[in-house]
N, C-alpha and C positions, 0 to 999 in steps of 0.2 A: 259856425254858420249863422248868418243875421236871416232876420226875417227877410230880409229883402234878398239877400242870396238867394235864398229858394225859391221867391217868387221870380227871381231871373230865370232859375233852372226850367221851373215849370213853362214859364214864356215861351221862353225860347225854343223848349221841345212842342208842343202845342202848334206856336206858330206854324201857320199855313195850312192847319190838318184843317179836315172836312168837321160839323159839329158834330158826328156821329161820334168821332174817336176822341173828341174832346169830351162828350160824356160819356162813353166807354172807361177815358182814362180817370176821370171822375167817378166812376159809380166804381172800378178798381180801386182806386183808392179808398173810399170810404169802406167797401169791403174787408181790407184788410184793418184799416181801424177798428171796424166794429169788433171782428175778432179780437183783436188786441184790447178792448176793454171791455171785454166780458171777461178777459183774463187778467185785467187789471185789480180786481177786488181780491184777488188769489194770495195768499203770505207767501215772499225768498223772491229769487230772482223768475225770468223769465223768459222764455225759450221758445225762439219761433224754427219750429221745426219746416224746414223743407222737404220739398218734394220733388222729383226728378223735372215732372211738368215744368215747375218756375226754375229749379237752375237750368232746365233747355232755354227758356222765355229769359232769362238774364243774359245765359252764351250768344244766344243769335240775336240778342235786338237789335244789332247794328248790320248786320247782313242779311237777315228777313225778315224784311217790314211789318209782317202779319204779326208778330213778337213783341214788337216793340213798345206796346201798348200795356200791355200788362206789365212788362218789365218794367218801365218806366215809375207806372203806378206803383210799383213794390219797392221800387227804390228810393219815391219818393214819400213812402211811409216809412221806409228805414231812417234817412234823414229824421223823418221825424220823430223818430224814436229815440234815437242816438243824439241829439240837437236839443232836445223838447221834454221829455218824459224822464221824470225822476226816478225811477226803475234801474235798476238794472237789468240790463234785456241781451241776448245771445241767438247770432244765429245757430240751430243744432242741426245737425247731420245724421240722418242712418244710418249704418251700411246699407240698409237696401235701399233708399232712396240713391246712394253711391252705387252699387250694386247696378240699377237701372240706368245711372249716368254711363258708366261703364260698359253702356252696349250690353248688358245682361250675360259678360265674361269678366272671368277673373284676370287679373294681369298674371302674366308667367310666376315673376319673381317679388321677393318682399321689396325689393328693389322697384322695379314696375309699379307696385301698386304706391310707394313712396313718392313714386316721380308724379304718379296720376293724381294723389293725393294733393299735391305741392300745386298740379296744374288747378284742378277744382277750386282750393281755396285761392289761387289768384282770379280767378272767375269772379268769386262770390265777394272779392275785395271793394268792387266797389258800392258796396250795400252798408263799409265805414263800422261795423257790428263787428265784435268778436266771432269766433266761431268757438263752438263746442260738441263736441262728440258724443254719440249716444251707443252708450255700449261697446266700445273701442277707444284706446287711447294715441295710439301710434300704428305707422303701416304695417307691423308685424301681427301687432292681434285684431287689426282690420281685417289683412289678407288671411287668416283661419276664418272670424267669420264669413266673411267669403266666400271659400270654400266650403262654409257650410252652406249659406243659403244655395249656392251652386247645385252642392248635393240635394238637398230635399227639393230645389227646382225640379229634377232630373228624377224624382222618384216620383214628386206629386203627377208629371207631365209623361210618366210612361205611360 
């Protein structure tokens, strides 16, 4: 991706908003950069862990507008991460931040949770980032911990 690709993206999406969301998606932006280079000075690769909040804000930026804005901004710091920065850099996943994508239930089968699994990382596909797992490796030992945040939901909430 050239510089000028991504200032086409950025255009393009901009185009027509009010200035409000033009520095909304700006001051987003910068936001996740700063993070991203306070974690810069750090030794090995690095890992921007998600939260349920932004993959909602990734899912629906193109069906509620109110979304889009953030999404946009995180995506276009992915670009720039993956485009730009000599790093090596990874999206990583919880289970509970999955956990909470998941409507705050487990799927039935190792099955289900595979298929939901498979959907999510097409989600998060276009962010151009590897993905990487935090504490799970495949839908099998995903859906145990699952099951456990499940259970200790269900004990802390009685």
């Amino acid at each position: 991706m050239s510089n000028k690709s991504l200032k086409n993206d950025i255009s393009s999406f901009l185009k027509d908003r009010p200035e409000n969301e033009i520095s909304d998606f700006f001051n987003e932006t910068m936001r996740f950069t700063e993070h991203y280079v306070a974690s810069y000075e750090l030794n090995g690769d690095l890992y921007l862990v998600l939260d349920n909040s932004l993959i909602q804000e990734i899912k629906h930026r193109k069906t509620q507008p109110n979304r889009a804005i953030k999404a946009e901004a995180y995506l276009t710091f992915c670009k720039f991460v993956k485009y730009w920065s000599d790093r090596t850099t990874y999206l990583a996943l919880s289970p509970m931040a999955i956990y909470e994508h998941f409507g705050r239930r487990v799927p039935q089968t190792i099955m289900e949770t595979h298929s939901a699994l498979i959907k999510l990382n097409n989600i998060l596909s276009v962010t151009y980032l590897e993905i990487r797992y935090i504490n799970f490796h495949d839908a099998e030992s995903l859906h145990s911990v699952l099951l456990n945040i499940a259970d200790d939901e269900a004990e802390l909430t009685k």
